[in-house]
N, C-alpha and C positions, 0 to 999 in steps of 0.2 A: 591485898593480894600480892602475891612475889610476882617478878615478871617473869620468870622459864613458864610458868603455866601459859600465857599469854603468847609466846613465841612457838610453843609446842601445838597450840592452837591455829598461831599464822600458820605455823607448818602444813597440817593436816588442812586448813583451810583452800592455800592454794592446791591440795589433789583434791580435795571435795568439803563441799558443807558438812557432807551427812560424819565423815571421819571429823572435822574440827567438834559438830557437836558431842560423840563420842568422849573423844580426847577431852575437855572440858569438860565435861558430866563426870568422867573419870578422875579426872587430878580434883575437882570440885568433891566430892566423898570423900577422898582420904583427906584432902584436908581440914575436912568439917567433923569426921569421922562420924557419919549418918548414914541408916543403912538405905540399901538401894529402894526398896521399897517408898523412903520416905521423900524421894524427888520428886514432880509432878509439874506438867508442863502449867506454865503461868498464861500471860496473856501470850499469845502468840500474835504478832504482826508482821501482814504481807504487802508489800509492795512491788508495784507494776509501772511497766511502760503501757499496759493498755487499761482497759475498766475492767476492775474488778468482779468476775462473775458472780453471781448473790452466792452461786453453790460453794464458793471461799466459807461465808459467814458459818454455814453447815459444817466445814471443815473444822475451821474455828472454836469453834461450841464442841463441838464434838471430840477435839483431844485436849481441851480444855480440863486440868485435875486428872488428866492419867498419871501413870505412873511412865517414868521417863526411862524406856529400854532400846536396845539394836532395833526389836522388832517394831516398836511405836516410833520409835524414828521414820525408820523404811516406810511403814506406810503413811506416814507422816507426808514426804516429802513425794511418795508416787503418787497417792492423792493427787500434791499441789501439781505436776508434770502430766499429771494426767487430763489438768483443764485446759491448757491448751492444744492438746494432741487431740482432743472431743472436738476442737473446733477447727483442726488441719493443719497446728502449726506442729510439728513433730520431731522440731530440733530446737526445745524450750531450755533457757538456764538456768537454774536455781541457785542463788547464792545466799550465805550465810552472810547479813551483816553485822549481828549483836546477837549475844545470848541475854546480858542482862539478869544474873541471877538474884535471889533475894528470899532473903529466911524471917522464916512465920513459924510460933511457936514450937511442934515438932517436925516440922517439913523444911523443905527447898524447893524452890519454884524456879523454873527457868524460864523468862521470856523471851524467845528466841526473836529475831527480824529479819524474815528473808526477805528477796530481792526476785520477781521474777522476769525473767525475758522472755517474751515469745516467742523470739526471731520471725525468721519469712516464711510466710505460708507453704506447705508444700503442698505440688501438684504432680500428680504423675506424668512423666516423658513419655515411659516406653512400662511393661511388663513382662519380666522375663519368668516363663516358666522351665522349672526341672524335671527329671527323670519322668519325659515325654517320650515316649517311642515308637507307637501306635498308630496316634492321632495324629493326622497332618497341623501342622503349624498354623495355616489358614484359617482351619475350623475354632483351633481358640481365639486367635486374633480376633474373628469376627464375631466372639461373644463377648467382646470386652473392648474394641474400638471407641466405644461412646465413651469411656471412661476415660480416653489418654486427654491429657491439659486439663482436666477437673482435682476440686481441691481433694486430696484424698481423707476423708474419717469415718467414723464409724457405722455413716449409712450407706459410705458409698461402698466401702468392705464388706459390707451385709449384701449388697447388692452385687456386687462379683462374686458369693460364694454364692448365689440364688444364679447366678447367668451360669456358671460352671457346674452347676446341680442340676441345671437342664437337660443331660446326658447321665443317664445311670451309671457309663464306665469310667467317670470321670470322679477323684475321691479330693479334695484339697489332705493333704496328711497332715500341717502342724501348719500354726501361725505364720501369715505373710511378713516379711520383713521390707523393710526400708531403705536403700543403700545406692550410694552412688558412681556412677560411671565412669570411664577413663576418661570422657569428652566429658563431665563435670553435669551429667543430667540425672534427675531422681528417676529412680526405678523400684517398681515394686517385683519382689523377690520370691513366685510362688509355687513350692512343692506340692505336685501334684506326684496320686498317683491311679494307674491304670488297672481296673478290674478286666477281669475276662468280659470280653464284650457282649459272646454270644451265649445263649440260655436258652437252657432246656426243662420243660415242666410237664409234670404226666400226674393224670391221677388214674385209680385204679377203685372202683366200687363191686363190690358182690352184692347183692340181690337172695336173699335167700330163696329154698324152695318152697312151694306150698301146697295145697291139695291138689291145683288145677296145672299144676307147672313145675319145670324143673328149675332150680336155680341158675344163674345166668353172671358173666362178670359186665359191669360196664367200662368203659375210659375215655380219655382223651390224651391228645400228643399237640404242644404249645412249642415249637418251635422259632424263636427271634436273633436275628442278628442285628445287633444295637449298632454296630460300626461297619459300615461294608467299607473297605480298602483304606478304613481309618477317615472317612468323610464326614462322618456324624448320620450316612444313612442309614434306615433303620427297614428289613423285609421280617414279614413274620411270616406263620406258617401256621395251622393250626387243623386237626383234624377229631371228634368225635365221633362215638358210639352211645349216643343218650340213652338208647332202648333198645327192645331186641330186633324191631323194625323198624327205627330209626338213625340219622347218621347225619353229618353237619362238616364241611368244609371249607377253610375260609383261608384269605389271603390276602395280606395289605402289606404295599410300600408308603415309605414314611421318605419325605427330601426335606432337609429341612431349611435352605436356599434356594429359591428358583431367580437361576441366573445370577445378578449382581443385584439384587435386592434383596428386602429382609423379608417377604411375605415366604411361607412354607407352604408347601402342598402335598393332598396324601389320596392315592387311588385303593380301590379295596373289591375284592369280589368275593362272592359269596352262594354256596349252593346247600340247601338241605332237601333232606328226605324224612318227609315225615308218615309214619306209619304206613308205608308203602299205598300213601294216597296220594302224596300232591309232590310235587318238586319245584322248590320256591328258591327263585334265583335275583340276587341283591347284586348291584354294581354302583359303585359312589366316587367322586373325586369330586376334591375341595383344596380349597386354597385359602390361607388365613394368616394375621400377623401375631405377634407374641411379644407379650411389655411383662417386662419383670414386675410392676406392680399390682396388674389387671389383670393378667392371665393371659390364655390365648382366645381368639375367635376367629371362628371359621365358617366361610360361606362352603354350603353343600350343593351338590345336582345328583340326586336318586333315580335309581331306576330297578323296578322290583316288580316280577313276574311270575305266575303261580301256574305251573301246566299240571292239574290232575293227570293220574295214571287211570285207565279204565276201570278199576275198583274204585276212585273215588269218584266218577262222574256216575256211577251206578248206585253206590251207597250212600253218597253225600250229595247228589248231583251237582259237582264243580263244575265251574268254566273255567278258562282258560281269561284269566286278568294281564292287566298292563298297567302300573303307575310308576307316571313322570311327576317328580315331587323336586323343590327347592328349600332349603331348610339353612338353619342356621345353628353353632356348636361353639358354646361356653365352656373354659375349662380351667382352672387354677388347684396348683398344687403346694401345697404349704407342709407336706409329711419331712419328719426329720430322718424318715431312715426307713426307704422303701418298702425292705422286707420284713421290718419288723418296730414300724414306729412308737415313740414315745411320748409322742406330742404332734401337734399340728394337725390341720384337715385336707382335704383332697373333696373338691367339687366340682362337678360335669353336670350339663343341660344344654341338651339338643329337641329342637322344634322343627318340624318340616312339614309340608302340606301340599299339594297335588291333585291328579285328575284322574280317578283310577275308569280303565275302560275294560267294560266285562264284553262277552258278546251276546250280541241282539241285544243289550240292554244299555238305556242311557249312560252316559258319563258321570260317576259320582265325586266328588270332593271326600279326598280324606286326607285326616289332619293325624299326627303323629307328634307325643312328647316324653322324653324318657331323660330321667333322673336321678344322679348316681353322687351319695355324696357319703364321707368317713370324717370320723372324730375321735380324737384320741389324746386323751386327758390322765396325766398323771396323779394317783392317786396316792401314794406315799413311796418311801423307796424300795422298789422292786415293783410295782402293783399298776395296773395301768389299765384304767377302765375304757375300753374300744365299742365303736358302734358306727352302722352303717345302715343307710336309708336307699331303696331303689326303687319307682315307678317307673314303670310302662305301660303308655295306653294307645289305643287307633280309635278314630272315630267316623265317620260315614255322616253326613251331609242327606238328609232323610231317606236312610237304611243303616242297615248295621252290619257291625264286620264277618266276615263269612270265616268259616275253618284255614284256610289259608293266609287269614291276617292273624290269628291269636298268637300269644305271646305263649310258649311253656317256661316251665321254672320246678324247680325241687333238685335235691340233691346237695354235693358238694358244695356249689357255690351261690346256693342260696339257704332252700328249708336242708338242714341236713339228716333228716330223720325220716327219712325220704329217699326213693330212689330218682336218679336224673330224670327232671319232663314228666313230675309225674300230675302236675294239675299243669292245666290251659283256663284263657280267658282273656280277652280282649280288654281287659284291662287288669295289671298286676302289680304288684308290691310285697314289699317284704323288708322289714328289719332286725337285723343283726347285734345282739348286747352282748357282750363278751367281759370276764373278768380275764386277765392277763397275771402271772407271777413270771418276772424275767429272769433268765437262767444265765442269760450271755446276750451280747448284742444280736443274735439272730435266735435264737432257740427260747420255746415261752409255754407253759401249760396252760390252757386254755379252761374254761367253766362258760359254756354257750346257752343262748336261749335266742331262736328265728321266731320270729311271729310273722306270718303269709296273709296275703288276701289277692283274693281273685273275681272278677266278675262275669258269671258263664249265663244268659240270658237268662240277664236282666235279675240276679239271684248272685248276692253277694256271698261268699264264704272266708272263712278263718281261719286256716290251719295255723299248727304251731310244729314246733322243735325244740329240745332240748339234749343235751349232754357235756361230753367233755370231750380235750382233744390237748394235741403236745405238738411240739415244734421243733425238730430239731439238728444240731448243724450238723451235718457227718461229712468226710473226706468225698463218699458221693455226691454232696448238696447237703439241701433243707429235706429232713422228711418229716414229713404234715403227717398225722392219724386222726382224725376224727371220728368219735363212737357215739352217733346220734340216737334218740328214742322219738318219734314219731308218732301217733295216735294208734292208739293199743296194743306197742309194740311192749314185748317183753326184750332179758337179755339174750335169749336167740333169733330174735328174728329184728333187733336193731341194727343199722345200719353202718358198715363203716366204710371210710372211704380214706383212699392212702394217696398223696401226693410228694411227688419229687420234684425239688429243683435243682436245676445246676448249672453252670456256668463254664464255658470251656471257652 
């Protein structure tokens, strides 16, 4: 070998390995005059200041007879920089100390020997987030505290984008970076950014006519603010029209600190009208902690009261109830993309149990379990098979639940082939199978099938549903269309129901 090849090598070597091996591979061809194809990495050997990971050997083996190019290099050597950054060291150095070539019949083999340094563990100081403006400063702070002087890799980054996904209007935009301070401390470097906090959602159902009636429209109005004054608290709002004599209003605040502790607390009340027989009044608050790994749990305190109207203490003969109940609420969310997931699940399970008091009649025990869980599994690219499982049941301690404990369901957000509320039963369920083709990250055609059950004394039933439905983004929001078929319904007397949402 001349020595200019050898010195054009030091050269490139002191700015980088990856240019010396270049530079060499290159003067190494033209003077063998072999085409590039016919290079191929040899043995490759790595050398450490610490133990070598097994996952090297895998390395190893595996560009073991490539062919030797810019791009096989590259990942060559981010491979090797990437085993120490997996285990927190994140300013590793890689050096070239021998290529070591050698010619075998029609090839050339390079065996290169690098040199790896770990350097010193990094730990995060401090975390500075960007194009914040919204959100008070406090509120991310104290989702990410536990992580300051921990070593930073790639679970504990999994776990800061799960603490900052706790908040819907909160989006991380690109890859965190690494960088340090004018006072010489590591900092992690994280571009965030800020959706519209608050959200609005309506659906809209017709009801066709039929012999004995006129057609009718149903709705509801789902009003949340996610961020009040940029704190993290969350008030909803929400009002129903299930039937033509029914109606539903409800209202819960969300804190998600009480005081200088981590536990959360959330109140909520609740009134409906059900077929201008009963008027059933809910009121709840709870308080609970929340671990990114476990999910959240929440202790409850119920109270839940049924005052019949004089048509129903005549037709149904209601009394007028009282149940004081204590309960408990499981809840983990693993979905990639709220509105419109492509993976991960979402499950909730609340139990509670009580003393319901009727008048002139004993005290009864009733127990209460409701169960709400989604799955969402990607089937090839674009295709995404979704499903969803819910039970609800009440139960009575020797008696059974009277019209003012049963559960309704049909419609939109259950059987969709259906009009809203249109079966009852003291214990209910229903799951949802859906094929998915994705359009864009919010917008998707849907291909549905609900299958119901309900239990109305003591005589189980089965409804189902079927149809299709579309998703899609518009400067207004999301608009939802769902065009269900129902038990014996043809295409005019099928079911549609239209939903908006939107974000302001």
């Amino acid at each position: 070998m001349r020595l200019l090849p050898f010195i054009q090598c030091f050269w490139a070597y002191i700015k980088t390995p990856v240019g010396c091996f270049l530079v060499f591979t290159t003067i190494l061809l033209a003077q063998t005059d072999v085409p590039a194809d016919s290079v191929i990495f040899g043995k490759i050997t790595i050398n450490s200041d610490r133990i070598i990971p097994i996952r090297t050997n895998q390395i190893q083996e595996e560009f073991t007879n490539q062919t030797v190019t810019q791009q096989s290099i590259d990942d060559l050597t981010t491979r090797l920089l990437r085993l120490p950054m997996q285990q927190g060291y994140y300013f590793p150095v890689l050096q070239l100390e021998k290529v070591l070539p050698s010619r075998e019949n029609n090839y050339t083999a390079v065996n290169p020997v690098f040199r790896l340094e770990w350097g010193d563990i990094t730990t995060i100081d401090t975390i500075i987030f960007q194009d914040v403006r919204k959100t008070r400063p406090q509120v991310l702070n104290r989702m990410i505290k536990e992580y300051i002087g921990k070593r930073y890799t790639p679970v504990v980054d999994k776990q800061i984008n799960r603490s900052l996904n706790r908040f819907t209007f909160i989006m991380i935009e690109q890859e965190k970076e690494i960088v340090k301070t004018r006072v010489g401390k590591t900092a992690l470097l994280c571009n965030l950014r800020e959706h519209r906090e608050n959200e609005f959602s309506g659906i809209v159902g017709y009801i066709p006519e039929t012999i004995n009636q006129k057609g009718y429209f149903t709705g509801e109005l789902d009003l949340k603010f996610h961020n009040l004054s940029g704190t993290g608290r969350q008030l909803a709002l929400y009002w129903s029209k299930t039937s033509r004599y029914s109606q539903q209003i409800r209202m819960n605040y969300f804190e998600p600190w009480i005081w200088k502790s981590n536990m959360f607390g959330e109140t909520g009340f609740e009134q409906i009208l059900r077929d201008t027989l009963v008027v059933i009044r809910k009121f709840n608050i709870g308080t609970g902690f929340y671990s990114l790994k476990w999910g959240s749990i929440q202790f409850l305190v119920n109270r839940e009261s049924s005052l019949p109207t004089p048509g129903g203490r005549d037709l149904l003969s209601l009394t007028n109830t009282m149940t004081n109940a204590f309960g408990l609420k499981y809840k983990i969310d693993r979905r990639n993309n709220f509105y419109n997931p492509t993976g991960g699940v979402l499950l909730q399970v609340a139990w509670n149990a009580g003393l319901q008091q009727r008048e002139s009649i004993e005290n009864k025990i009733r127990s209460e379990f409701l169960f709400d869980a989604e799955v969402y599994l990607p089937v090839k690219s674009y295709w995404i098979f979704a499903s969803s499982y819910h039970f609800k049941g009440k139960w009575l301690i020797d008696g059974s639940p009277r019209y003012s404990d049963q559960y309704w369901f049909g419609g939109a957000g259950s059987l969709r082939g259906y009009s809203n509320d249109f079966f009852q039963g003291s214990q209910i369920a229903w799951v949802a199978l859906e094929i998915r083709r994705l359009i864009d990250n919010l917008s998707s055609f849907i291909l549905f099938y609900d299958q119901g059950y309900y239990r109305q004394a003591n005589m189980p039933n089965y409804p189902h549903s079927f149809g299709v439905g579309i998703r899609l983004a518009s400067r207004m929001g999301i608009i939802g269309l769902d065009y269900g078929f129902g038990k014996g319904d043809t295409f005019s007397t099928a079911k549609i129901h239209i939903r908006l949402i939107n974000r302001f």
